[in-house]
N, C-alpha and C positions, 0 to 999 in steps of 0.2 A: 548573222550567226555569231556569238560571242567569240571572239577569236578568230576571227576571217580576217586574215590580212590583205585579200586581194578583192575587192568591193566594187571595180569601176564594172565590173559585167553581172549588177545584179540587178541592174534599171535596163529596160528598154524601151524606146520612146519611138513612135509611129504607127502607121496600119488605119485602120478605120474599121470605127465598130459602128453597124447601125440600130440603132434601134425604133424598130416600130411602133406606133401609138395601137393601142391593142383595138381589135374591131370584135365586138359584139354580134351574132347574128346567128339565130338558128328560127328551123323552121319545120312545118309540116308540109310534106311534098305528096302522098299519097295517102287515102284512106279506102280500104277493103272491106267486104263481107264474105264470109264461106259462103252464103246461099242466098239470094234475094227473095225465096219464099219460105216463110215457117210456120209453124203452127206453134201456139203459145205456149211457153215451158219449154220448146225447143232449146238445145245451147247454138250462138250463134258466134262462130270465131271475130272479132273484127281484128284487122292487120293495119296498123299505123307506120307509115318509114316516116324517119324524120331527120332530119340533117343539120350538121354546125359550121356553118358557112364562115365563121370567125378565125381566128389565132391564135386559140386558147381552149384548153377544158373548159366543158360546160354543163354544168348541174342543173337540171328545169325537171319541172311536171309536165305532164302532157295528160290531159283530159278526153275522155272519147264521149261522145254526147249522140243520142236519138232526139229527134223531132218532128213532132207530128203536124207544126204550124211552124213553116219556116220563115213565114214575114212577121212572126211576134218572137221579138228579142226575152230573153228569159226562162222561155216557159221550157228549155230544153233538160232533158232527162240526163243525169249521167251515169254512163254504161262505165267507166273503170277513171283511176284519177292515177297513173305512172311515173313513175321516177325515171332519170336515164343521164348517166354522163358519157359525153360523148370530147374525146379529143378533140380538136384542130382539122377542119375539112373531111370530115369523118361521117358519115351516114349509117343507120342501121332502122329494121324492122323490130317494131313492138308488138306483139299476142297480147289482144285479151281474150276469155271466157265469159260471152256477155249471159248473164242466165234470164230468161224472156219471160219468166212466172211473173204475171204481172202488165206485161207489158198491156198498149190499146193495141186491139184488132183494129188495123188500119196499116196504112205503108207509111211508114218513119223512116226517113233522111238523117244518115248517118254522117257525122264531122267529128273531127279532132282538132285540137289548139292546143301550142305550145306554149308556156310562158313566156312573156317578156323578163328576160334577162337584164339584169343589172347593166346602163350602158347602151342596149338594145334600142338602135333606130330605126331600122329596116325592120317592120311589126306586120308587113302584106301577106309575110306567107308564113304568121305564125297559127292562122286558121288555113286549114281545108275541109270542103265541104263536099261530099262526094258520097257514094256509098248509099243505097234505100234497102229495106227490107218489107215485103209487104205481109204482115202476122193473119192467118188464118183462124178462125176461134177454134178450139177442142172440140170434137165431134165424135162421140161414141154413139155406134148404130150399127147394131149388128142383124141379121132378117134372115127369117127363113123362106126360101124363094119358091119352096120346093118339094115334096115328101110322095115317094110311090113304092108299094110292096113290089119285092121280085118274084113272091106267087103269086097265082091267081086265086087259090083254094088252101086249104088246112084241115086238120084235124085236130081237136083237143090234143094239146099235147104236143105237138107239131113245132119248129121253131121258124121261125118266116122270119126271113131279112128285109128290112123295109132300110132305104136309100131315102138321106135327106139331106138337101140341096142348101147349101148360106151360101151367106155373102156380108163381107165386113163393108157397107157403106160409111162407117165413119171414116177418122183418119188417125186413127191409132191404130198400133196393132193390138191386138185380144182375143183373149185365150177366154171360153167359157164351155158351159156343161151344154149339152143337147139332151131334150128327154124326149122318147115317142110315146103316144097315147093310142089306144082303139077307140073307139068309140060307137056303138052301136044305132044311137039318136042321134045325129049332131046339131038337130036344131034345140037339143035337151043342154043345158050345160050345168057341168058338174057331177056326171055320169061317166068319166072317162076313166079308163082302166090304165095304169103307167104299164108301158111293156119293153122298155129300156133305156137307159142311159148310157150317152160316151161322153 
């Protein structure tokens, strides 16, 4: 300080300071699915944790991937591509929204990979591989099982409740019109009278 007359107590000399050579290291340690069965176009969550085993903030991508041929390196799909900094011995869970339009009807084996990091030597547990979903195809089929009047007789004029039986055998849910018909031939077709709809 310009004009300090008293300067012996401005240096202090001792102690020890260490310094560590920085380690690299993060990794993928789980991979989840919300549901191991779906039907195509379903949304399917998958849950990433991933961990920085290092000394240092860490910036990387983490890629989630389906596979439908896991002894052919390549041909893997990718379901979401993540960014994530993570402090110093610091772990956390990643969301994605995988949208399944698209996908193969088959069970695909779900993995994530973190990038290697600048420095990064310990690269064993930047893949895991874990996780299957097996895709159902889309099936709309809706039937009627079923149809009987609750008279047994009428009159002109008359209004007869007749009861009619479905059943949704696909695997959507749907909403559709029902129509009743009379029919007086029914080895005639083309002859049928409509006598309600719900």
């Amino acid at each position: 300080v310009p004009s300090e007359v008293d300067v012996a107590d401005n240096v202090l000399t001792g102690g020890l300071v260490q310094v560590s050579a920085p380690i690299h290291d993060v990794a993928v340690t789980d991979v989840r699915t919300s549901t191991n069965i779906a039907i195509l176009g379903d949304p399917v969550i998958i849950e990433i944790d991933v961990a920085n085993y290092g000394n240092g903030y860490e910036e990387f991508w983490v890629k989630a991937y389906a596979d439908a041929e896991t002894t052919t390196i390549g041909d893997e799909a990718i379901i979401a591509n993540l960014t994530v900094l993570l402090p110093q011995s610091f772990s956390t869970t990643l969301f994605c929204w995988w949208n399944t339009t698209g996908a193969t009807p088959s069970n695909l084996t779900i993995s994530a990979k973190a990038q290697v990091v600048q420095g990064e030597t310990s690269t064993t547990n930047n893949l895991f591989v874990d996780g299957w979903v097996q895709f159902l195809p889309y099936v709309r089929d809706v039937a009627v099982t079923g149809v009987r009047s609750l008279e047994s007789a009428g009159y002109t004029g008359d209004q007869i409740s007749v009861e009619v039986f479905l059943q949704n055998q696909g695997n959507r849910f749907e909403t559709f019109n029902v129509t009743a018909y009379a029919d007086l031939d029914a080895t005639t077709l083309g002859d049928e009278a409509r006598v309600g709809t719900s």
